[in-house]
CHARMM-style PDB file with segment names, atoms N, HN, CA, C and O in Angstrom:
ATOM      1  N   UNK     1     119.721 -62.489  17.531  1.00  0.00      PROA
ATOM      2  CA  UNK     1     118.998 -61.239  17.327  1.00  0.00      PROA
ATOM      3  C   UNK     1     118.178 -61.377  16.045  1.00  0.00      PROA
ATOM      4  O   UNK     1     118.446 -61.635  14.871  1.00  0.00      PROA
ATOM      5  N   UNK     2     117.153 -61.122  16.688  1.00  0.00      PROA
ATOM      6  HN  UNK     2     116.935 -60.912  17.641  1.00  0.00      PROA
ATOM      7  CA  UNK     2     115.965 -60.841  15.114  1.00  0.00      PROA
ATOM      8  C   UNK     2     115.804 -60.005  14.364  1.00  0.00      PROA
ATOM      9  O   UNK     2     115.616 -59.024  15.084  1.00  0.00      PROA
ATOM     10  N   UNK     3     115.732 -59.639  13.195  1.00  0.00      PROA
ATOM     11  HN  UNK     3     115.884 -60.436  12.611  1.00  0.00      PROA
ATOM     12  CA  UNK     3     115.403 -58.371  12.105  1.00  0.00      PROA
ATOM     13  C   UNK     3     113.808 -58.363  11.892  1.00  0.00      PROA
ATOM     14  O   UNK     3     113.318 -59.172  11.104  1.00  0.00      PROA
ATOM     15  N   UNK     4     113.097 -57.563  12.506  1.00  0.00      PROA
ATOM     16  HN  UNK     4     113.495 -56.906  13.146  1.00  0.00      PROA
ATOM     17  CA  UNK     4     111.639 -57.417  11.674  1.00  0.00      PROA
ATOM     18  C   UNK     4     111.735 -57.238  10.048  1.00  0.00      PROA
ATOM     19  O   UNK     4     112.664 -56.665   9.477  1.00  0.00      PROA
ATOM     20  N   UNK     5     110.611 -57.830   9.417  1.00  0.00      PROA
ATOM     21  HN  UNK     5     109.857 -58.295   9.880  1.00  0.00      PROA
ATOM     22  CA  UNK     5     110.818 -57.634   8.209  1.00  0.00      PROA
ATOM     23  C   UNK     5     109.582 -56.834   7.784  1.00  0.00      PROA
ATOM     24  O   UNK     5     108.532 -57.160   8.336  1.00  0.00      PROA
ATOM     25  N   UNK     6     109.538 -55.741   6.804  1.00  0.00      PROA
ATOM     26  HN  UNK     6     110.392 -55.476   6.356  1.00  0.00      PROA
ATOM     27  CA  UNK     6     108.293 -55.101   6.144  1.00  0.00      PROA
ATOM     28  C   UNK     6     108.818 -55.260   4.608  1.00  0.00      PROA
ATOM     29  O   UNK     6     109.868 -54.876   4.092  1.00  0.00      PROA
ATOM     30  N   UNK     7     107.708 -55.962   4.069  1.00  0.00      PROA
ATOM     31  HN  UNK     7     106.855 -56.274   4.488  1.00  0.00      PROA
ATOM     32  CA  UNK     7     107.705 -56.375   2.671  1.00  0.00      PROA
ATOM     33  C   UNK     7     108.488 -57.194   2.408  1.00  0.00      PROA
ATOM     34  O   UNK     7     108.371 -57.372   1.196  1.00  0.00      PROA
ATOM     35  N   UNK     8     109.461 -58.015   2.902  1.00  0.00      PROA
ATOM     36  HN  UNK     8     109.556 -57.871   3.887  1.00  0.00      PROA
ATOM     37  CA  UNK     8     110.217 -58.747   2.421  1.00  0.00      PROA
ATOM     38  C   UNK     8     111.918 -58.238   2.764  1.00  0.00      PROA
ATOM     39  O   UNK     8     112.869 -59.015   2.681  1.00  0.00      PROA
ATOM     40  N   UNK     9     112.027 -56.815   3.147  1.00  0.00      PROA
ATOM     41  HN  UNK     9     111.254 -56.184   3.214  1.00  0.00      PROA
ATOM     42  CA  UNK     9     113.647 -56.369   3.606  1.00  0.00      PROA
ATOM     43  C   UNK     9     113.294 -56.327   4.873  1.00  0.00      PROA
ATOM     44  O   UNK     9     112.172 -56.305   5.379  1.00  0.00      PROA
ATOM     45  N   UNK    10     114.692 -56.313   5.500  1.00  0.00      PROA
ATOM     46  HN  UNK    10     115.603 -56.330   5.089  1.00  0.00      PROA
ATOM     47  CA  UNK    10     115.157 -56.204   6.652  1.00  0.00      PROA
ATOM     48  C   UNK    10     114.326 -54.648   6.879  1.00  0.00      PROA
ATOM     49  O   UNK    10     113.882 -53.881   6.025  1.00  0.00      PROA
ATOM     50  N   UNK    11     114.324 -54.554   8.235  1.00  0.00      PROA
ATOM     51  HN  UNK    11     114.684 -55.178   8.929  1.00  0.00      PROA
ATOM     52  CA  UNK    11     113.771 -53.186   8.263  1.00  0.00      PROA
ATOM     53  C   UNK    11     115.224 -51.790   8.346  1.00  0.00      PROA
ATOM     54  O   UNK    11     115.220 -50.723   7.733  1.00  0.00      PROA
ATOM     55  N   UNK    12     115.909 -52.118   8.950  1.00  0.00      PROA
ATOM     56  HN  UNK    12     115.912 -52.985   9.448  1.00  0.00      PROA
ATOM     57  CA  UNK    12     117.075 -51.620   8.735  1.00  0.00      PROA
ATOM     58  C   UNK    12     117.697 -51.129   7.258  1.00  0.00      PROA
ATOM     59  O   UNK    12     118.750 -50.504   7.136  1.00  0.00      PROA
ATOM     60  N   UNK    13     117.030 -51.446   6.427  1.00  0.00      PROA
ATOM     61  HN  UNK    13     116.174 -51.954   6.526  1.00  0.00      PROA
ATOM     62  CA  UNK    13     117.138 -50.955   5.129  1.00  0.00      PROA
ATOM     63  C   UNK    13     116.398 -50.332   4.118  1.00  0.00      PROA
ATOM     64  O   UNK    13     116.659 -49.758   3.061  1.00  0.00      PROA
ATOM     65  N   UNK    14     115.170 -50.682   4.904  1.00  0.00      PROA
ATOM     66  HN  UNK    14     114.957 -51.149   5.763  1.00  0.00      PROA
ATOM     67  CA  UNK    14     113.919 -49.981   4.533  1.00  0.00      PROA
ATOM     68  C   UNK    14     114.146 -48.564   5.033  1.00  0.00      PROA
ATOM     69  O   UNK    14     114.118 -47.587   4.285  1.00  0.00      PROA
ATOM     70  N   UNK    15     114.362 -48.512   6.272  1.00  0.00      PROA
ATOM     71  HN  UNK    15     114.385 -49.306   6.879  1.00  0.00      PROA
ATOM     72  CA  UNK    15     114.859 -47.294   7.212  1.00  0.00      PROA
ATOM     73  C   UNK    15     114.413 -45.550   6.272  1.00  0.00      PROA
ATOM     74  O   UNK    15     113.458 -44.784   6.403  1.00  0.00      PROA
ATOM     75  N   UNK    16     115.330 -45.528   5.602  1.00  0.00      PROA
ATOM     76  HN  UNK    16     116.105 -46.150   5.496  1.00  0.00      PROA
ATOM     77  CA  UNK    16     115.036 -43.852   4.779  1.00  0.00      PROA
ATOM     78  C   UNK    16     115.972 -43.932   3.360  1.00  0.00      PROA
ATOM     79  O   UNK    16     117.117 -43.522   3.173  1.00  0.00      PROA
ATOM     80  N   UNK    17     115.369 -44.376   2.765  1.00  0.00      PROA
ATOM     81  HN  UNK    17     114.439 -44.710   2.917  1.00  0.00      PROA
ATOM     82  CA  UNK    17     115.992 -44.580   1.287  1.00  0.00      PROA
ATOM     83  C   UNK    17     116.407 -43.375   0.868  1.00  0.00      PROA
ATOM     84  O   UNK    17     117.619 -43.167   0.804  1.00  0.00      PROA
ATOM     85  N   UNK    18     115.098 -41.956   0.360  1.00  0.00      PROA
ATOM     86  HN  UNK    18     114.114 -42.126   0.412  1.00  0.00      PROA
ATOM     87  CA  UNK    18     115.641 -41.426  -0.169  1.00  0.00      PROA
ATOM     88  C   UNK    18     116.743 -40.398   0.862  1.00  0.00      PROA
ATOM     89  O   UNK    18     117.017 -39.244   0.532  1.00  0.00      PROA
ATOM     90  N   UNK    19     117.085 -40.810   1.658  1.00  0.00      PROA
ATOM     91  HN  UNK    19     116.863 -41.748   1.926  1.00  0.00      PROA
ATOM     92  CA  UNK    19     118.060 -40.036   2.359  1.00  0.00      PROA
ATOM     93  C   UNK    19     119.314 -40.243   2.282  1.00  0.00      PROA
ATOM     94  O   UNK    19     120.247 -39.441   2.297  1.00  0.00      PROA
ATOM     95  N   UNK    20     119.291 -41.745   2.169  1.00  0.00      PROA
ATOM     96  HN  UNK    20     118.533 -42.397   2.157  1.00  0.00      PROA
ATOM     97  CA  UNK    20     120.725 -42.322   1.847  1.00  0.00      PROA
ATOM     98  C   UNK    20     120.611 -41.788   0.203  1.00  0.00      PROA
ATOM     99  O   UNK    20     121.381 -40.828   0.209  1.00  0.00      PROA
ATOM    100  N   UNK    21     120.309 -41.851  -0.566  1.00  0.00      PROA
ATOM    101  HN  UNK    21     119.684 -42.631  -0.571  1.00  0.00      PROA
ATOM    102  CA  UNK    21     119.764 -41.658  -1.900  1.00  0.00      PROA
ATOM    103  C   UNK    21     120.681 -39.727  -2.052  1.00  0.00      PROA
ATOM    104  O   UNK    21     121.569 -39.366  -2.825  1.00  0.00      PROA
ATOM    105  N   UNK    22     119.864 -38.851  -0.841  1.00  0.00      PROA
ATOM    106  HN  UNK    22     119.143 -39.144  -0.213  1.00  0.00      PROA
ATOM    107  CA  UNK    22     120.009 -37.482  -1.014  1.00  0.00      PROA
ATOM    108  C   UNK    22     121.777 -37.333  -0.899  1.00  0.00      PROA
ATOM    109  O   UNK    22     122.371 -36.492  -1.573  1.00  0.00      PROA
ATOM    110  N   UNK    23     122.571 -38.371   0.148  1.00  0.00      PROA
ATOM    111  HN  UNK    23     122.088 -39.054   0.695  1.00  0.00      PROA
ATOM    112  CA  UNK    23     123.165 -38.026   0.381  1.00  0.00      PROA
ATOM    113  C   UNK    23     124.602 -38.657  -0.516  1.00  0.00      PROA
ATOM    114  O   UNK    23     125.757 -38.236  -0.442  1.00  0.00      PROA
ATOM    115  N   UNK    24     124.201 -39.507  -1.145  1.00  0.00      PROA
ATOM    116  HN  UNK    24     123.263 -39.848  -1.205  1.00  0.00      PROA
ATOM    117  CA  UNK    24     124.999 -40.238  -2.248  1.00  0.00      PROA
ATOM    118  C   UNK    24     124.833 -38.866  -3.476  1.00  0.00      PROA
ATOM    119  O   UNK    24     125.838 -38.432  -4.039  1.00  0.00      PROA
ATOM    120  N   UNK    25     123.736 -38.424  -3.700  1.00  0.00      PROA
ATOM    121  HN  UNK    25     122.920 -38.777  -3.242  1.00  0.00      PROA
ATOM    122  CA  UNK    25     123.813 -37.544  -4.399  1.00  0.00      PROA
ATOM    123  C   UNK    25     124.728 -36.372  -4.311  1.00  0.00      PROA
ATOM    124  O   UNK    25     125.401 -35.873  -5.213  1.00  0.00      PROA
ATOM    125  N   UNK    26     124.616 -35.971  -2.871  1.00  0.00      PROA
ATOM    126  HN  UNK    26     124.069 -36.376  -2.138  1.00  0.00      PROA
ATOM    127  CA  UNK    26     125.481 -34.984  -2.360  1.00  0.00      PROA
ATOM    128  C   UNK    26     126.434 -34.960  -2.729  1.00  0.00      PROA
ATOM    129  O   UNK    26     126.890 -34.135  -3.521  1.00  0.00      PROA
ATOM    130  N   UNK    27     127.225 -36.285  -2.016  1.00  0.00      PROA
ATOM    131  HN  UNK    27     126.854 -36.954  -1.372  1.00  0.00      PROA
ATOM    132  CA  UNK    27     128.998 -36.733  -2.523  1.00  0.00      PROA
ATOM    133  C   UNK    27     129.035 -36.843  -3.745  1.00  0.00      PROA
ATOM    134  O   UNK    27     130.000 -36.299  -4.283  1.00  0.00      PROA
ATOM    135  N   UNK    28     128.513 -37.221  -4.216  1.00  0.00      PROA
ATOM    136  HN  UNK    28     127.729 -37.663  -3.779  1.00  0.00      PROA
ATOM    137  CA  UNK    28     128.638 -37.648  -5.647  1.00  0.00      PROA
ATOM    138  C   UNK    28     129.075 -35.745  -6.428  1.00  0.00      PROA
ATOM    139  O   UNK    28     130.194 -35.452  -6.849  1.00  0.00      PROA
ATOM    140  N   UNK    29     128.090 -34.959  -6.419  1.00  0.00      PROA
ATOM    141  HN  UNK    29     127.181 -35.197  -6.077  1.00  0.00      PROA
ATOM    142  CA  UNK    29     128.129 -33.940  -6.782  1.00  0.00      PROA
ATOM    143  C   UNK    29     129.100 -33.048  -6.115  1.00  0.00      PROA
ATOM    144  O   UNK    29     129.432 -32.138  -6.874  1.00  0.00      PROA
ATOM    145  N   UNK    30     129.679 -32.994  -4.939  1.00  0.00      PROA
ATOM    146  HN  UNK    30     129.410 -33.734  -4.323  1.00  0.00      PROA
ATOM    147  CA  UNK    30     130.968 -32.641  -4.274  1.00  0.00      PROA
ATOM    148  C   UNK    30     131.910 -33.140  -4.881  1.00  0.00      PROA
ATOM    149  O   UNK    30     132.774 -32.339  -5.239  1.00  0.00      PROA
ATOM    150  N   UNK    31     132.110 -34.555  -5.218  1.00  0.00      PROA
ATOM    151  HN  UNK    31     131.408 -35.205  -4.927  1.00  0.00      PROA
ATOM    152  CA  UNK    31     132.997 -34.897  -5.950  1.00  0.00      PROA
ATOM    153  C   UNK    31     133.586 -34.804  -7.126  1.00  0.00      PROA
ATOM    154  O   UNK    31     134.786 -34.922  -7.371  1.00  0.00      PROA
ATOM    155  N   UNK    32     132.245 -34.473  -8.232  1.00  0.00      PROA
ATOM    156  HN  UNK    32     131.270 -34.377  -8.033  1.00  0.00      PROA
ATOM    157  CA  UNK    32     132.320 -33.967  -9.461  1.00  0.00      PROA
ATOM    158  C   UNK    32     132.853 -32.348  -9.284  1.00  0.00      PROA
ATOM    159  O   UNK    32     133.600 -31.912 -10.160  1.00  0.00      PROA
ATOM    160  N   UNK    33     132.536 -31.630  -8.358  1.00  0.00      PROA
ATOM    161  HN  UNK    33     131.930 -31.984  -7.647  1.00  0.00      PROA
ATOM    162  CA  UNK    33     132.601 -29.980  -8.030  1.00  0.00      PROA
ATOM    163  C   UNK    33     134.185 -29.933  -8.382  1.00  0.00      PROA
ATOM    164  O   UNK    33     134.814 -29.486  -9.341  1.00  0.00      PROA
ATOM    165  N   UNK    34     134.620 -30.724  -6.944  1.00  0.00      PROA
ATOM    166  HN  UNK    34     134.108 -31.087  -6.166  1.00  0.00      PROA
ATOM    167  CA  UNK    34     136.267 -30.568  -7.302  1.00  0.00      PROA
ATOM    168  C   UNK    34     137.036 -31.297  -8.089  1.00  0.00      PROA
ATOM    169  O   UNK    34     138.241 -31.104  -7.932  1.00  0.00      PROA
ATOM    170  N   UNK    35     136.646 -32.271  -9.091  1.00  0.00      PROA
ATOM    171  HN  UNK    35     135.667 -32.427  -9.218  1.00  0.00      PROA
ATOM    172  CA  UNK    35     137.495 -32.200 -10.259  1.00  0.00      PROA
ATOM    173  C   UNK    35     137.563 -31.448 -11.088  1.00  0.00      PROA
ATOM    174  O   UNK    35     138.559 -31.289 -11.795  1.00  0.00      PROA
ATOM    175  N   UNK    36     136.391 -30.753 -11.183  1.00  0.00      PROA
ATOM    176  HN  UNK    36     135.582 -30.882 -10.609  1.00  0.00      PROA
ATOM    177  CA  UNK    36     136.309 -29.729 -12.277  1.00  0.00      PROA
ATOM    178  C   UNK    36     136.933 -28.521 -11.946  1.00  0.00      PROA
ATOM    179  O   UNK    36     137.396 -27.745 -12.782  1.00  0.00      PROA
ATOM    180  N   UNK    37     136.957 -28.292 -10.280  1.00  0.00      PROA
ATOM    181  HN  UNK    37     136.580 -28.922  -9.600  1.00  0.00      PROA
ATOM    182  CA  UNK    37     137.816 -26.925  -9.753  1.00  0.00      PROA
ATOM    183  C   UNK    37     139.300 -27.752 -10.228  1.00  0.00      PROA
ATOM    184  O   UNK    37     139.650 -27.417 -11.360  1.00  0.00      PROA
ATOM    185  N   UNK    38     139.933 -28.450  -9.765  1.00  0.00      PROA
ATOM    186  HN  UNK    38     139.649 -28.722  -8.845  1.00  0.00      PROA
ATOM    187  CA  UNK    38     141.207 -29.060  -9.993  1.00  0.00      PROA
ATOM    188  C   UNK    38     141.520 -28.803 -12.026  1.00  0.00      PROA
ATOM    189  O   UNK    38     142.247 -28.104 -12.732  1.00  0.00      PROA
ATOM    190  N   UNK    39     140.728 -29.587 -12.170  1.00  0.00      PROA
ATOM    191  HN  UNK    39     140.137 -30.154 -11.596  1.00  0.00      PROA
ATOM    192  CA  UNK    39     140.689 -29.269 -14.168  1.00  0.00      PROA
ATOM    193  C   UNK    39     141.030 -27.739 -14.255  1.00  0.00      PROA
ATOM    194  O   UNK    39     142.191 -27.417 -14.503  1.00  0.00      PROA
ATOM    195  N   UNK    40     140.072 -26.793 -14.064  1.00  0.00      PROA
ATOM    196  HN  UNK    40     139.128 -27.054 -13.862  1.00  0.00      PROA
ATOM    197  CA  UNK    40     139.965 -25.677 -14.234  1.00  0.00      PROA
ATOM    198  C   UNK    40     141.463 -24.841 -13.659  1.00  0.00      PROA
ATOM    199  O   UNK    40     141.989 -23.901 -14.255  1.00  0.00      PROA
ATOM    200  N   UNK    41     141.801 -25.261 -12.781  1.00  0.00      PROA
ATOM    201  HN  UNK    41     141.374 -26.024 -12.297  1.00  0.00      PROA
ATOM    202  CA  UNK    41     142.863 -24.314 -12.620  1.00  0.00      PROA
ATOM    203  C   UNK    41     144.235 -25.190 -13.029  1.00  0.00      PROA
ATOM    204  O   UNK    41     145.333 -24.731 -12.713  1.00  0.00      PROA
ATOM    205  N   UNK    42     144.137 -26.424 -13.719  1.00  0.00      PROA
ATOM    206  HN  UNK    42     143.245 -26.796 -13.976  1.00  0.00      PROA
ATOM    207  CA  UNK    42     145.075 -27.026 -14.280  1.00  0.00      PROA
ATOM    208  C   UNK    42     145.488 -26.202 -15.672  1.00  0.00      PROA
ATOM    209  O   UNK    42     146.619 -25.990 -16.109  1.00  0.00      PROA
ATOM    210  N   UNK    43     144.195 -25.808 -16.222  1.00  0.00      PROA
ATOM    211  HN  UNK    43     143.276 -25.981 -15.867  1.00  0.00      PROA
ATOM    212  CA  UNK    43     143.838 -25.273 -17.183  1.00  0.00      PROA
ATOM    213  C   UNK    43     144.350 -23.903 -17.512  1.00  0.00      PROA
ATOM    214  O   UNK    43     144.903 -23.468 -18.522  1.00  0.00      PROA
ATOM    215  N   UNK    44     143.949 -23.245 -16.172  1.00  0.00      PROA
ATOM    216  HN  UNK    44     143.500 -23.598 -15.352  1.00  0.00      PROA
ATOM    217  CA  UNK    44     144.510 -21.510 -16.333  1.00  0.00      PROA
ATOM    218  C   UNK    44     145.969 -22.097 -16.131  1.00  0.00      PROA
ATOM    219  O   UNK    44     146.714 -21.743 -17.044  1.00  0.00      PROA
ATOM    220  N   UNK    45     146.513 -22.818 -15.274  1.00  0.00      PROA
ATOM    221  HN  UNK    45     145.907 -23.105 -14.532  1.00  0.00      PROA
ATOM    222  CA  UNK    45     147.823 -22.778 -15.059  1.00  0.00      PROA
ATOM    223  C   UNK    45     148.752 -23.209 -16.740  1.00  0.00      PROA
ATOM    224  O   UNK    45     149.954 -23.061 -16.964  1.00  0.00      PROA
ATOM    225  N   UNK    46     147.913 -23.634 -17.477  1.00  0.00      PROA
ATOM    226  HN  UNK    46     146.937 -23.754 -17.296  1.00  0.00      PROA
ATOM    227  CA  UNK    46     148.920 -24.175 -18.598  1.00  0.00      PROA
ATOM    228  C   UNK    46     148.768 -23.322 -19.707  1.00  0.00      PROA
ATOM    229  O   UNK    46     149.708 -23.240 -20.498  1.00  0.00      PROA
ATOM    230  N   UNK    47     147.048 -22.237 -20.026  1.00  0.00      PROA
ATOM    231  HN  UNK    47     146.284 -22.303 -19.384  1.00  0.00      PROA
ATOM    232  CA  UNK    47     147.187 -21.437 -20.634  1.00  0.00      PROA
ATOM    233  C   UNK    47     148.440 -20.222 -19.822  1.00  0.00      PROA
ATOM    234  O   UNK    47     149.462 -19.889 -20.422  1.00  0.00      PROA
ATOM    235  N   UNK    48     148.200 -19.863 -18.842  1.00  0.00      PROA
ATOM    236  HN  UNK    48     147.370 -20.134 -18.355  1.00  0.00      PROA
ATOM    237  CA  UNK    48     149.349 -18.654 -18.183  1.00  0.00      PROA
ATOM    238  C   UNK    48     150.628 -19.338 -18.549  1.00  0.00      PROA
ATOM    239  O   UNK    48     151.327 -18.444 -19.026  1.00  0.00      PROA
ATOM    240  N   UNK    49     151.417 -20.669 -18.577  1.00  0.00      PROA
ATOM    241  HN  UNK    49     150.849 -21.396 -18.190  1.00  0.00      PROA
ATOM    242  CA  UNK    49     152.675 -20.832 -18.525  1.00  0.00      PROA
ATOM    243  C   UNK    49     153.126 -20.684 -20.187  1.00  0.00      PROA
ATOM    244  O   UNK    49     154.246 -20.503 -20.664  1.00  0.00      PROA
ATOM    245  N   UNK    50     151.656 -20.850 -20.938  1.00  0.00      PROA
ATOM    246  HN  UNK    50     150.745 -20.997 -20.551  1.00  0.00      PROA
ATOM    247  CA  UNK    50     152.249 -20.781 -22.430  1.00  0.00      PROA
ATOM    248  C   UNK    50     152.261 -19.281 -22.938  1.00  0.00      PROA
ATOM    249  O   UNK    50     152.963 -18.930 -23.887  1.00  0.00      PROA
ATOM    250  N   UNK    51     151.539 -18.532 -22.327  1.00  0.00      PROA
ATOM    251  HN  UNK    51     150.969 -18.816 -21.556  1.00  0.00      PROA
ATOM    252  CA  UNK    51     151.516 -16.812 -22.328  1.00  0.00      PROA
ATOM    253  C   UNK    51     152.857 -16.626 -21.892  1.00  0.00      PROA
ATOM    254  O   UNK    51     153.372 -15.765 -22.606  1.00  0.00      PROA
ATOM    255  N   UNK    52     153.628 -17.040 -21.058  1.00  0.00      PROA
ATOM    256  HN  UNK    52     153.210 -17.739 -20.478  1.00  0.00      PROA
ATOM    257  CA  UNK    52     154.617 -16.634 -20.108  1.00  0.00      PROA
ATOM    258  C   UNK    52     155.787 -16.978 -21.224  1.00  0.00      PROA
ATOM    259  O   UNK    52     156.441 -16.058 -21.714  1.00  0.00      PROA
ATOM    260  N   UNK    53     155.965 -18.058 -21.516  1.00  0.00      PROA
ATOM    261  HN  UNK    53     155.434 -18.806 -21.118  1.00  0.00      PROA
ATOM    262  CA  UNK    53     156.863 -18.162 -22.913  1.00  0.00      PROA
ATOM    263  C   UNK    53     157.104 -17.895 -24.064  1.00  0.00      PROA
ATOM    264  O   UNK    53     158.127 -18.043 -24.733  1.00  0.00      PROA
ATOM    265  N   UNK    54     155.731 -17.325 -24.390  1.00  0.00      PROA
ATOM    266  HN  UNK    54     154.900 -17.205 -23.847  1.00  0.00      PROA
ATOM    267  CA  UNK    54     155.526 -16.697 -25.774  1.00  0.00      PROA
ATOM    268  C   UNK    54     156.221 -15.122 -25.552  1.00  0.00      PROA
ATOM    269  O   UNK    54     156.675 -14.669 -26.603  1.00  0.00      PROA
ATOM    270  N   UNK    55     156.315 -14.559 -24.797  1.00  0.00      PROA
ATOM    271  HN  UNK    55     155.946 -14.926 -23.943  1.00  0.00      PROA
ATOM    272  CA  UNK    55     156.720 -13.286 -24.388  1.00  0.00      PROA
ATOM    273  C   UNK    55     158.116 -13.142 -24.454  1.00  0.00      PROA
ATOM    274  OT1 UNK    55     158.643 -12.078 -24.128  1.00  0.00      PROA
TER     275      UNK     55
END
């Protein structure tokens, strides 16, 4: 099986850059979303447990 080539890549990779591009971005930024939800309620949970003892 043959690969056409444009410019020198496979064309199969040429295909839609910034799409693969949009969608690495995506995950990427989903991924950052929920550590910071995870952080954040790590956070309330350890300020509330030190409120809870101080009492």
């Amino acid at each position: 099986m043959e690969n056409k080539r444009e410019g020198g890549f496979c064309s199969r990779h040429v295909r839609d850059p910034c799409r693969s591009f949009g969608h690495r971005c995506g995950r990427l930024v989903k991924e950052q979303r929920a550590k910071f939800y995870i952080l954040r309620r790590c956070v309330v949970m350890l300020v509330c447990w030190h409120d809870c003892t101080d009492s």
